[in-house]
C-alpha positions in Angstrom: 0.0 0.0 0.0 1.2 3.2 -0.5 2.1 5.7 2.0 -0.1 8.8 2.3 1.2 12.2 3.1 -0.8 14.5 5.0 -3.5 12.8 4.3 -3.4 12.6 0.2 -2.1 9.1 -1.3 1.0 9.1 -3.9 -1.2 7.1 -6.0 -3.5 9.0 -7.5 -7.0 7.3 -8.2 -8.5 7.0 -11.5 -9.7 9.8 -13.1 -14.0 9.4 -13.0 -15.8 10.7 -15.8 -18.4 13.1 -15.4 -22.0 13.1 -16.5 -23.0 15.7 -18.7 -25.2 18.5 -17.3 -28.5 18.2 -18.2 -28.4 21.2 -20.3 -25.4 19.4 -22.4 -27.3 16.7 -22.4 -30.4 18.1 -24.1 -28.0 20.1 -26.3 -27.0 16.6 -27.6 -29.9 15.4 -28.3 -31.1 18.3 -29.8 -28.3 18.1 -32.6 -28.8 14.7 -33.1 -32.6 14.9 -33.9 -32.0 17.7 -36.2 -29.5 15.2 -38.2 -32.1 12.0 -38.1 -35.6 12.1 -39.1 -38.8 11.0 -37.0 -39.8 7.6 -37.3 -43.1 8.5 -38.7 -41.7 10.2 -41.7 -39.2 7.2 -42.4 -39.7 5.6 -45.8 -41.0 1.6 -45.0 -39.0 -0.9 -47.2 -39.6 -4.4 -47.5 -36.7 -6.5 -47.9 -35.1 -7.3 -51.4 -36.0 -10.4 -52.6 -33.5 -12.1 -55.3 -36.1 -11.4 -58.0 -36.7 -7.7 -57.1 -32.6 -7.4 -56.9 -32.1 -9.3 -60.5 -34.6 -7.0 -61.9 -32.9 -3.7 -60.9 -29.4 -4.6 -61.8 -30.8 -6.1 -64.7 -30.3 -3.6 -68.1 -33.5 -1.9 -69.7 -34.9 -4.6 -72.2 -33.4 -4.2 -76.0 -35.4 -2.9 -78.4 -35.2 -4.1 -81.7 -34.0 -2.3 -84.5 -35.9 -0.3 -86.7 -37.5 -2.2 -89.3 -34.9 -2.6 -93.0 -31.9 -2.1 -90.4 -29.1 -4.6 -89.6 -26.6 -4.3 -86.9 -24.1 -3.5 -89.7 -25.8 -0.2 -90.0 -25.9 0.4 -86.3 -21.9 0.3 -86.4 -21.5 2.2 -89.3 -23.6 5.2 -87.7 -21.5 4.4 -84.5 -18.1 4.3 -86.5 -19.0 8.0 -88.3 -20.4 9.1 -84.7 -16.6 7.9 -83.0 -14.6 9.1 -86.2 -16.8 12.7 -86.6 -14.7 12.9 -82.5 -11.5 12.1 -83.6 -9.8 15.8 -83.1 -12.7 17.4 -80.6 -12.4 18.6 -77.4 -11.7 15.4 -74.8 -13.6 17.1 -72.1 -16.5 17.3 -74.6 -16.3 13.5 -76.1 -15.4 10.0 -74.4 -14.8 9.2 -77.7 -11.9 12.4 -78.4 -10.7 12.0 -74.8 -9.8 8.1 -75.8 -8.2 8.9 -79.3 -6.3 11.9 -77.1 -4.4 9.4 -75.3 -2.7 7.5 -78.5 -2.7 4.3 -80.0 -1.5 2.0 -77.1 -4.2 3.5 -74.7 -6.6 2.8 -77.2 -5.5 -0.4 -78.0 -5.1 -1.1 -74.0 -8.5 -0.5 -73.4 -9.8 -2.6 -76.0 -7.7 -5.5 -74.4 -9.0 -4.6 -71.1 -13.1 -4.8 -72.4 -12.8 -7.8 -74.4 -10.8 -9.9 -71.5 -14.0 -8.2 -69.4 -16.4 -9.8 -72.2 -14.0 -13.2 -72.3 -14.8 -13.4 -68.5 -18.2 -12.8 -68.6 -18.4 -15.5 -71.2 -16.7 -18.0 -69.4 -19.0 -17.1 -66.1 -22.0 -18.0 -68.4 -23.6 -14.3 -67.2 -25.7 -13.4 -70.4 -27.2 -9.8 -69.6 -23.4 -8.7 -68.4 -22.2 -10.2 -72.0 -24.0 -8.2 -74.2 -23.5 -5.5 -72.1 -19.6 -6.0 -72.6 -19.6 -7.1 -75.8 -21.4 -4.0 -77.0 -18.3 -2.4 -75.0 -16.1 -4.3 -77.2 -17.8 -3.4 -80.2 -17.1 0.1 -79.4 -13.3 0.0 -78.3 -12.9 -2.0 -81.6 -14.4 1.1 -83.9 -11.9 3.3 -81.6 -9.1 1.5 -82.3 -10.4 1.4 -86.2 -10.6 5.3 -86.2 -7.1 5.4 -84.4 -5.7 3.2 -87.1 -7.1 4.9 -90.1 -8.9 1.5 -91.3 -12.5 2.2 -92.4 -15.4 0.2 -91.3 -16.1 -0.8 -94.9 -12.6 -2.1 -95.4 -13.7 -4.8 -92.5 -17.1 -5.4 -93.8 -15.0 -6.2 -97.8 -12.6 -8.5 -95.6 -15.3 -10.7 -94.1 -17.1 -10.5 -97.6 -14.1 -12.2 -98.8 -14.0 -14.8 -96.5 -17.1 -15.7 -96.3 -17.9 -19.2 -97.6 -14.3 -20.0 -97.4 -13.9 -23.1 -94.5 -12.5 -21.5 -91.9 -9.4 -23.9 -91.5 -8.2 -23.3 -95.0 -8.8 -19.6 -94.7 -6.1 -19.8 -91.7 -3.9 -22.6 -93.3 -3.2 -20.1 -96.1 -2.5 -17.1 -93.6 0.0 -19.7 -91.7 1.9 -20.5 -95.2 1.8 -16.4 -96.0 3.3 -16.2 -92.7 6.1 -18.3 -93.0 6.5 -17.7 -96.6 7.4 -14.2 -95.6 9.6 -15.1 -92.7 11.1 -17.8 -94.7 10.6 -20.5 -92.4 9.8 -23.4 -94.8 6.5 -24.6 -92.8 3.1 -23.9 -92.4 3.2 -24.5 -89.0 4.0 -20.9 -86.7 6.5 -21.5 -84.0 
């Protein structure tokens, strides 16, 4: 035990806290009223159900194109829409601010929506698919209009190949290939 001087210990006892006044008090409660409203006026939510939450994160439905148009033409009016940006003001234009930032940041981001689309794909989510494969569709008309190629070049290239079997179309790439490099084989290391 410790010894006590005139009366008053060495060790000095815990500190107590004190109660607010009642004034305080009332002061407190006042503020915190002002910041919270009264139960009455509180919104009443039932809990989410898995169908209620599927439906809000859900996109709008799709509407279908107007009648004579393909989804060739929807890409074409896209492609002049993203090409019309090329050289306007980025803070005006998602489109101008990505073709501000050069060819690899263009190309990056097409990389990084189609590996989005890949995994969403491989997840078997269909309403996040089209979602990112429309974003795909979009990067890849960037990165035309960043690369000076013209939508109807592509639209002549798959002209050309269709009705061509697939795996001779791409054996005959493969022997252009190595015909160039002179490699001697169809097969690329």
């Amino acid at each position: 035990m410790a010894k006590s001087t005139k009366g008053v210990s060495k060790l000095a006892a815990p500190a107590k806290k004190t109660k607010p006044t009642s004034a305080a008090k009332k002061t407190k409660l006042a503020a915190a009223a002002k910041k919270t409203k009264p139960a009455a006026a509180a919104k009443k939510t039932k809990p989410a159900t898995k169908k209620t939450i599927a439906r809000r994160l859900a996109p709008p439905p799709a509407r279908a194109l107007p009648p004579g148009e393909s989804g060739v033409e929807v890409l074409d009016r896209l492609f002049a829409t993203i090409a019309g940006r090329k050289g306007a003001d980025p803070s005006v234009s998602h489109s101008a601010r990505l073709l501000s930032r050069g060819s690899a940041k263009v190309a990056q981001k097409f990389g990084e929506e189609a590996v989005e689309c890949v995994i969403e794909a491989a997840t078997g989510n269909r309403t996040a698919l089209i979602a990112e494969s429309a974003d795909v569709l979009y990067h890849l008309l960037v990165v035309w209009v960043d690369g000076n190629v013209e939508a109807h070049e592509v639209w002549a290239e798959l002209e050309r190949r269709q009705g061509v079997s697939g795996i001779a179309e791409k054996a005959a790439r493969a022997q252009k290939l190595s015909m160039a490099f002179g490699l001697g084989t169809t097969k690329i290391p």
